[in-house]
N, C-alpha and C positions, 0 to 999 in steps of 0.2 A: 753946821752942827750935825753930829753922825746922832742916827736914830735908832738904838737897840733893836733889833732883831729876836724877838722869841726863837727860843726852841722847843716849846712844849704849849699846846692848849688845851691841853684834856681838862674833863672836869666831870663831874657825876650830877647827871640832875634826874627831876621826876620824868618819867617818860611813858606816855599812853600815846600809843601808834601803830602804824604797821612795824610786823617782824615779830615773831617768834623771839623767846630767850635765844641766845647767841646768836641771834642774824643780824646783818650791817645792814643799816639801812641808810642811802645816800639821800640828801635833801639838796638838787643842787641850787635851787631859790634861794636856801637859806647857806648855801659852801661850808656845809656842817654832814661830819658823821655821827653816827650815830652806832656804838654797839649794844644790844639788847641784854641789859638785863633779865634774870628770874623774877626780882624784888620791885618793879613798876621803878623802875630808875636805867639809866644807860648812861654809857660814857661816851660823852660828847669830843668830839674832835672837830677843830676847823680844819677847810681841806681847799684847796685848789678844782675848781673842773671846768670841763670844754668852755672855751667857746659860744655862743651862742649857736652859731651856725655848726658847732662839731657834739652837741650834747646828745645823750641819748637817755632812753628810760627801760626800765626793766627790769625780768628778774635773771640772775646769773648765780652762780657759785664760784667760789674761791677757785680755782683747779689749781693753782703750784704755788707752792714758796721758795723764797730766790732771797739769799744772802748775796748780799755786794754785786747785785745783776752785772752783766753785761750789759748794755742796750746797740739795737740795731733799728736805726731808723726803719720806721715803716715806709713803704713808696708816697703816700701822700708828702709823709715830712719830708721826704728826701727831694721831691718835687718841688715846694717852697723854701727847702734850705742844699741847694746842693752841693756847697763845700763840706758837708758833713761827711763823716770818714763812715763808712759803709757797719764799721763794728766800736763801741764806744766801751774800753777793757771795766770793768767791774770796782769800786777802789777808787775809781778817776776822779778827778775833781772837773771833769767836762760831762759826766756822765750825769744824766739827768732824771735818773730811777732814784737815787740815792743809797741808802743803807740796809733796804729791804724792798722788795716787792711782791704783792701777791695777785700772782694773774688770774684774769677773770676766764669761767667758760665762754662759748660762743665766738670762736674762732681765733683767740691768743690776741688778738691786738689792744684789748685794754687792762689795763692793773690799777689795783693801787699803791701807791710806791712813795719811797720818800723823794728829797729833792736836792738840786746843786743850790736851789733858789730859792731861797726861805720868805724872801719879801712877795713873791706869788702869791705863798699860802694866803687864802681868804679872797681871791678874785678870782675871774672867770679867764684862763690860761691855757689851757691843756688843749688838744687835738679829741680828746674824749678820753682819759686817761682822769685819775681823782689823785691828786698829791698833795704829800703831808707832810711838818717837819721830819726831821730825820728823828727825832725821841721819840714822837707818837709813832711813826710806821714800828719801831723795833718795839713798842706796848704792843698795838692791835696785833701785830707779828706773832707775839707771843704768847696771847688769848685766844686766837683762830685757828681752827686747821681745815685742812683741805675738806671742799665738800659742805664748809658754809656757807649758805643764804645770803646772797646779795641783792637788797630790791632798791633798787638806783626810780626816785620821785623827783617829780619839780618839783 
């Protein structure tokens, strides 16, 4: 029996927490985004993150937005997967950023981005990387710009 696959988990709920109105605020205990409302509410999104061993905490900002990325494995992943082709074209259906990505400050190696792999969303997957279906990435996508508040929480 095949088991439907979401493409969308957003939802609006009350929200008192850290972050300013329009800051993302990542919870990855709970594999939930969070965008801040003005009105004591935010729109919740489920999301994919590290790893245990690959999680990180902090605060960052948005620094780029990226339609239909590229992706180029980092040296770590490419250490644990080395048949991986050095540059992964944008569009692909192997490519694993998905439909949007927006990279974080603090050195370019993490984003948040959609995905080839929607049955991820909601477990602990990623290298340190926070993934989202491919609808929600092109929402938050379209609400952010560069230069917003990321405070990534357990």
């Amino acid at each position: 029996m095949m088991v439907a696959i979401p493409v969308s988990a957003r939802e609006t709920v009350t929200y008192k927490g850290d972050g300013t109105p329009g800051a993302i605020v990542i919870k990855t205990k709970e594999r939930r985004l969070y965008l801040v409302q003005g009105d004591g509410t935010a729109i919740r999104y489920r999301v994919a993150v590290g790893k245990s061993s690959k999680q990180w905490l902090g605060e960052v900002e948005v620094e780029g937005k990226h339609v239909a990325p590229a992706w180029s494995p980092p040296d770590e992943i490419k250490r644990d997967n080395p048949s991986l082709p050095d540059v992964i074209p944008g569009g692909s259906p192997r490519n694993p950023m998905g439909a949007r990505a927006l990279t974080l400050s603090g050195g370019g190696q993490y984003a948040i981005h959609g995905t080839n792999r929607p049955d991820s969303i909601g477990t602990f997957a990623s290298y340190g990387c926070f993934r989202m279906f491919n609808d929600d990435i092109v929402d938050l996508f379209d609400r952010v710009a560069v230069g917003t508040p990321v405070i990534v929480l357990r």
